[in-house]
C-alpha positions, 0 to 999 in steps of 0.5 A: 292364374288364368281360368283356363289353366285353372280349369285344365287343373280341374280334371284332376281334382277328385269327385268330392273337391268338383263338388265343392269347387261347384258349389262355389260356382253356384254361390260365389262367394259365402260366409265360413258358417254357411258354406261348412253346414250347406257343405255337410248337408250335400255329403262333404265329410270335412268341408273345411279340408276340402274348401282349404286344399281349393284355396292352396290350389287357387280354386278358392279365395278366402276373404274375412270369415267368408270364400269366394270363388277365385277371381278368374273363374268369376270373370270365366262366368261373367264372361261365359255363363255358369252353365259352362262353368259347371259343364267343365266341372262335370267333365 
């Protein structure tokens, strides 16, 4: 999916799943145990919920013991910065 669909679908997403989807932007890609206890620490109740349902939506991908933020929306920032990236989010 293209990052512009996939931020066209990030309008939708709810408060806490912006958060999450802009931590992934911040951090590209970090391993399960880091991501659910720094996840906790800014207020997710259930990063693991959250981080899953961005994986099925495509937002995320999962890699061994570790997320990452989906390839499109890493070429998004390599492209055009993480400061649009996260504008878009913020939106």
């Amino acid at each position: 999916m293209e990052a512009s669909k996939l931020l066209e679908k990030a309008r939708s997403l709810s408060p806490e799943e912006r958060r999450v989807l802009a931590y992934f932007a911040e951090n590209i890609s970090v391993g399960e145990l880091r991501a659910v206890k720094e996840l906790r620490y800014i207020g997710i109740s259930n990063p693991i919920q959250v981080i899953r349902k961005l994986v099925g939506m495509g937002f995320l991908e999962e890699g061994e013991e570790c997320f990452n933020l989906a390839k499109p929306l890493r070429l998004y920032i390599s492209r055009r910065g993480k400061h649009l990236l996260l504008q878009e989010l913020r939106r």
